[in-house]
C-alpha positions in Angstrom: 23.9 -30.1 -16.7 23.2 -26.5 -18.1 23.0 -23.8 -15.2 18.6 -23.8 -16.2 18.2 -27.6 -15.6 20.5 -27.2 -12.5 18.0 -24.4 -10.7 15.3 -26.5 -11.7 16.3 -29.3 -10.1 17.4 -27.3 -6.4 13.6 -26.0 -6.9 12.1 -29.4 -7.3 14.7 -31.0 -4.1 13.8 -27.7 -1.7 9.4 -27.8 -2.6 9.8 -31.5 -2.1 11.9 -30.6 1.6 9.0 -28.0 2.2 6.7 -29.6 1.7 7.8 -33.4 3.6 8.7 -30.6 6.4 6.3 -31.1 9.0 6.6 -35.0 8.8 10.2 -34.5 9.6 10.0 -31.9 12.6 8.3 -33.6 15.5 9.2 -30.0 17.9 6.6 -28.2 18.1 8.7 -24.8 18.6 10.7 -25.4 15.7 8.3 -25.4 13.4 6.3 -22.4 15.2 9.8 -20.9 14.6 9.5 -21.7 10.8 6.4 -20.4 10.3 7.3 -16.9 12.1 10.1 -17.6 9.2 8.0 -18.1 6.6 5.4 -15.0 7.7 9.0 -12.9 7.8 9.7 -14.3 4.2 6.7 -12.2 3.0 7.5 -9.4 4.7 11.1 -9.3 3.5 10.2 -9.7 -0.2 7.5 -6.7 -0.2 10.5 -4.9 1.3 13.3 -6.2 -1.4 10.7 -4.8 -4.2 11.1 -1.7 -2.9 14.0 -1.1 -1.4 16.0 -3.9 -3.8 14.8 -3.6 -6.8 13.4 0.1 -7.0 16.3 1.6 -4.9 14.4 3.3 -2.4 14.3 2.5 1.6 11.2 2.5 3.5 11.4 2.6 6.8 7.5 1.9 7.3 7.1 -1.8 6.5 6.1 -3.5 10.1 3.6 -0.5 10.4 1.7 -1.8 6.9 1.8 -4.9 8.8 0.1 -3.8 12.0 -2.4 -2.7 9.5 -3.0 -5.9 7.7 -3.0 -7.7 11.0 -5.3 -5.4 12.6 -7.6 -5.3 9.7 -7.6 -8.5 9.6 -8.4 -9.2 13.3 -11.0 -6.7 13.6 -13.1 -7.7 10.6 -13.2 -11.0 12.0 -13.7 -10.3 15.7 -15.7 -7.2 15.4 -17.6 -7.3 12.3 -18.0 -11.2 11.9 -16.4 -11.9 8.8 -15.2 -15.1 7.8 -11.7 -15.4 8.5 -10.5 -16.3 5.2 -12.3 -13.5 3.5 -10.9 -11.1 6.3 -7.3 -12.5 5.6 -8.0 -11.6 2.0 -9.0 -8.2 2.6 -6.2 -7.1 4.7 -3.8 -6.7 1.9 -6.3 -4.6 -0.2 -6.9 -2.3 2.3 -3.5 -2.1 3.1 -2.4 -1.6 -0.2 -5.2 1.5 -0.7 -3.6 3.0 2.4 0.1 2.4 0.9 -1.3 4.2 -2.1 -2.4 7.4 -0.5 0.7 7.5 1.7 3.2 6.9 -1.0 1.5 9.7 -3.3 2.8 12.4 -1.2 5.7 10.9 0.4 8.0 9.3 -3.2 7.4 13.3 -3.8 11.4 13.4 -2.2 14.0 11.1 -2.2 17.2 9.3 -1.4 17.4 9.5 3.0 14.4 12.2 2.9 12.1 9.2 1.9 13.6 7.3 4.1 13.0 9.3 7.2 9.1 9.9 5.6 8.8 6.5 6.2 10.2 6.2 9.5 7.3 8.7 10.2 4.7 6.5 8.8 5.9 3.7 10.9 5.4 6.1 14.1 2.5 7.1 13.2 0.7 3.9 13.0 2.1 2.9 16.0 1.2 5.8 18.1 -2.1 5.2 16.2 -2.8 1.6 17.2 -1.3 2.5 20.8 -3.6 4.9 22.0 -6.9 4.3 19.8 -7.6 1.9 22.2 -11.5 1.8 21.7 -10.9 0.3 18.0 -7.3 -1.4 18.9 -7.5 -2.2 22.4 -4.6 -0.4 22.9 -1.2 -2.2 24.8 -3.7 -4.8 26.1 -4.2 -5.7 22.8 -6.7 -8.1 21.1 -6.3 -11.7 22.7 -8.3 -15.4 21.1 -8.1 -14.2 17.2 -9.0 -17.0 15.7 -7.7 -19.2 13.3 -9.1 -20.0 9.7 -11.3 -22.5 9.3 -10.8 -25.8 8.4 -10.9 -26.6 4.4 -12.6 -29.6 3.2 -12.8 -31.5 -0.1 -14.7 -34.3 -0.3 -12.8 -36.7 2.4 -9.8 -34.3 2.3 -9.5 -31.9 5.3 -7.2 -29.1 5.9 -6.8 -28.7 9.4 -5.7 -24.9 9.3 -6.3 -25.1 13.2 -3.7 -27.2 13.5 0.2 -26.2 13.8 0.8 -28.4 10.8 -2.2 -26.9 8.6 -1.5 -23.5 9.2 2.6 -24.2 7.8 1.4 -25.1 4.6 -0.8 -21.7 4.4 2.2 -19.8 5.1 4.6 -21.9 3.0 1.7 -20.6 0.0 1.8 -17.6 0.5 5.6 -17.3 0.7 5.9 -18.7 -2.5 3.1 -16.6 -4.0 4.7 -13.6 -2.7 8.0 -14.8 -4.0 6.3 -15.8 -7.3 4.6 -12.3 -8.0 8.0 -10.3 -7.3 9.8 -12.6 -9.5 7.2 -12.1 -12.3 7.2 -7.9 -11.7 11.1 -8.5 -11.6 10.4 -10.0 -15.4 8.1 -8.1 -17.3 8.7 -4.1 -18.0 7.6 -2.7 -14.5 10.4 -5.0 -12.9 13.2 -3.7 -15.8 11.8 0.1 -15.5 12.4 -0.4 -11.7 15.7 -1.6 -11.5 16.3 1.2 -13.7 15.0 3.6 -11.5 17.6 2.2 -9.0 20.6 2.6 -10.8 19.4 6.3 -12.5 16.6 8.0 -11.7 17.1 10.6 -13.7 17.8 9.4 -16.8 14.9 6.9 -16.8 12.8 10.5 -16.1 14.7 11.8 -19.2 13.4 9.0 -21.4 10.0 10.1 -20.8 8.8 7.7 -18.4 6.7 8.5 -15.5 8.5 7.1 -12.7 6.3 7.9 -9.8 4.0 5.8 -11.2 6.0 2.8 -10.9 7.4 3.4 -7.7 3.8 4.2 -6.3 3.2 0.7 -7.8 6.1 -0.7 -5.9 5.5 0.7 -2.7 1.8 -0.4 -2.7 2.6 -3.8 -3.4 5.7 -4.1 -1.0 2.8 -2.4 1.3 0.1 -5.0 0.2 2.6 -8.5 1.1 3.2 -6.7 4.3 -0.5 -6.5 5.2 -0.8 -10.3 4.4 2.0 -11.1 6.3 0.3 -9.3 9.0 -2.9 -11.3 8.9 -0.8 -13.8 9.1 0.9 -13.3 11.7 -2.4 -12.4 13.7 -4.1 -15.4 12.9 -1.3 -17.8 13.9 -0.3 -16.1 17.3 -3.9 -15.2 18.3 -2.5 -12.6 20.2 -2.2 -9.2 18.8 -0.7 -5.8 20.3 0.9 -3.0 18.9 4.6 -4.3 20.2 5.4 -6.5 17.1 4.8 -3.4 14.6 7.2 -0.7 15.9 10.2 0.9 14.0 12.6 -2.1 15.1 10.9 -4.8 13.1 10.8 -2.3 10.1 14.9 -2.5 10.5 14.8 -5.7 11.3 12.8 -6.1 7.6 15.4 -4.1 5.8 18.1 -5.8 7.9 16.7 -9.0 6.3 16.8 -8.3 3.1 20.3 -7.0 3.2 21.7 -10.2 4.8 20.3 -12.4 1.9 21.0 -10.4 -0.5 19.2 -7.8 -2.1 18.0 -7.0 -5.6 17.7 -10.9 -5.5 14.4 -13.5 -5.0 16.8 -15.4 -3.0 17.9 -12.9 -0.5 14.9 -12.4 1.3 14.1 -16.3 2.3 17.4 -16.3 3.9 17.0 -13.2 5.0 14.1 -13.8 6.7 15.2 -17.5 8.4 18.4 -15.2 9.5 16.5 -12.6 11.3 14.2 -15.2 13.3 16.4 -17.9 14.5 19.7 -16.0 15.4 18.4 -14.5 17.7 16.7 -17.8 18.9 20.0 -19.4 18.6 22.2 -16.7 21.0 19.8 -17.3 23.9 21.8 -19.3 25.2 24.3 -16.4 25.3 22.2 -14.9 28.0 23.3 -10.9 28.8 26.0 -11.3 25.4 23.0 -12.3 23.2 22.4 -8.8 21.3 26.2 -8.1 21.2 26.9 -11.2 19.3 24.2 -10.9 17.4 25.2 -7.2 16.5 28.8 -8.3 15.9 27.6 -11.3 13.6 25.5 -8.8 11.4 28.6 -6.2 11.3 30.7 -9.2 10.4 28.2 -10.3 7.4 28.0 -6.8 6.2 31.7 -6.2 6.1 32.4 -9.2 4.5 29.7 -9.9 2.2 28.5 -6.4 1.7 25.7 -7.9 -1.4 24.2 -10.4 1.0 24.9 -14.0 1.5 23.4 -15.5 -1.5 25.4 -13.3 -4.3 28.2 -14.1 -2.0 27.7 -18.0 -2.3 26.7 -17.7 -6.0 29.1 -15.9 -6.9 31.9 -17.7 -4.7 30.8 -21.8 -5.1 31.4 -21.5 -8.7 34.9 -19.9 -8.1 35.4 -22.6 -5.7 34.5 -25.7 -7.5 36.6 -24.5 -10.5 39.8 -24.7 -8.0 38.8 -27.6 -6.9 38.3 -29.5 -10.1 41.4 -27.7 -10.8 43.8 -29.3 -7.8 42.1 -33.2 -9.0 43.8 -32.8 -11.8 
């Protein structure tokens, strides 16, 4: 079997597993976990297409999603909208904002960007902290409601239901991961990655590469809005305490564990970040230190993320072993 027909078939086994998960996982916390997982799994690929694939870190990404979830929420509590069309808008908007941010700040680079960025995150939080006549400040905006129910003829899609709303989020994971593999493709995606590994030179060609790191950093800013609605939605609790400068590490933190520069990366990534820590409670008072020593220990030892690690290192493996049968 050819390396092509093997991927395809590990796609075909894991969207079959997706999708047959709910019928398997009668806990209703471990699925909420999943879904958090899957939410995370958008957030982590808008990150990887900036910071993976473009080179550049952005400190900034849970504050694009306190703007996507807040947009969301407040067009749909305050204004009336429909819950699905304010889910839809949240990205756009957050997106526009990206764009007007990132004009100014992808003016510098390298760790100056970075610490822009980290500004931007503050910002919005001191922003969605204190504007409490629009945000409703720490007490924070309680009975967001959920999307409403889809039906097709006899068909319904209970999106009020723990199991209906999976299946949202398990579509828009793979839509997010779907339009970062196609950007990855075509000429943006190659211009990109060569923006990573020399700026400079890809300036020296000619090309305008502000432009497409503008476009990254909107998008990356645009999937972190969505993820934001969706998280919103699905909690129905929202307060400015899930969009500070720690979940904007805990983003890039994601995508480094999986692997980045990879499609991969940020799925495990993502399923990394939420249930280790679920895991260590157990642990009581040494949760966080062996959380931290666990994510030391992975970046010391697979310093391009798990998944280049195991695709790199099963081959290696399997060739030794086929080697010792004989």
């Amino acid at each position: 079997m050819s390396a092509r027909s093997a991927r395809a078939v590990g796609l075909l086994v894991l969207t079959l597993a997706a999708l047959a998960l709910p019928l398997v996982v009668k806990l209703p916390y471990f699925l909420h976990l999943i879904i958090l997982a899957l939410i995370w799994v958008v957030l982590a690929q808008g990150q990887n297409l900036i910071q993976g694939f473009t080179g550049y870190v952005s400190i900034a990404q849970a504050g694009f999603m306190g703007i996507g979830a807040y947009s969301s929420t407040l067009l749909s509590v305050k204004l009336g909208w429909p819950v699905g069309m304010a889910m839809a808008a949240a990205p756009l908007l957050t997106a526009v904002l990206a764009v007007l941010a990132g004009y100014p700040g992808l003016r510098v680079k390298g760790h100056y960007f970075a610490i822009v960025t980290l500004a931007y995150n503050m910002v919005i939080f001191i922003v969605l902290t204190t504007w409490s006549s629009l945000t409703g400040g720490e007490a924070g905006v309680s009975n967001v409601p959920r999307p409403a129910d889809l039906a097709i003829g006899r068909w319904v899609w209970g999106l009020g239901s723990r199991e209906g709303y999976y299946y949202l989020v398990l579509i828009a994971a793979a839509a997010a991961t779907g339009l970062c593999a196609l950007m990855l493709h075509s000429r943006v995606g190659r211009v990109l990655v060569a923006i990573r590994q020399n700026e400079a030179l890809i300036e020296a060609t000619g090309v305008q590469s502000w432009r497409y790191k503008l476009l990254a950093f909107s998008v990356s800013a645009g999937l972190a809005g969505l993820a934001g609605a969706l998280y919103a939605h699905f909690i129905g609790f929202l307060n400015p305490d899930a969009f500070g400068v720690d979940h904007s590490l805990n983003a890039i933190l994601a995508v480094i564990l999986g692997g980045s520069g990879t499609l991969a990366g940020p799925v495990v990534g993502a399923f990394a970040v939420i249930f280790l820590p679920e895991y260590l409670r157990v642990a009581e008072n040494y949760r966080l230190v062996i959380y931290g020593f666990i994510l030391v220990t992975a970046t010391i030892f697979m310093p391009r993320g798990l998944v280049p690690w195991v695709t790199q290192g099963l081959p290696g493996l399997l060739a030794r072993l086929r080697g010792g049968s004989q």
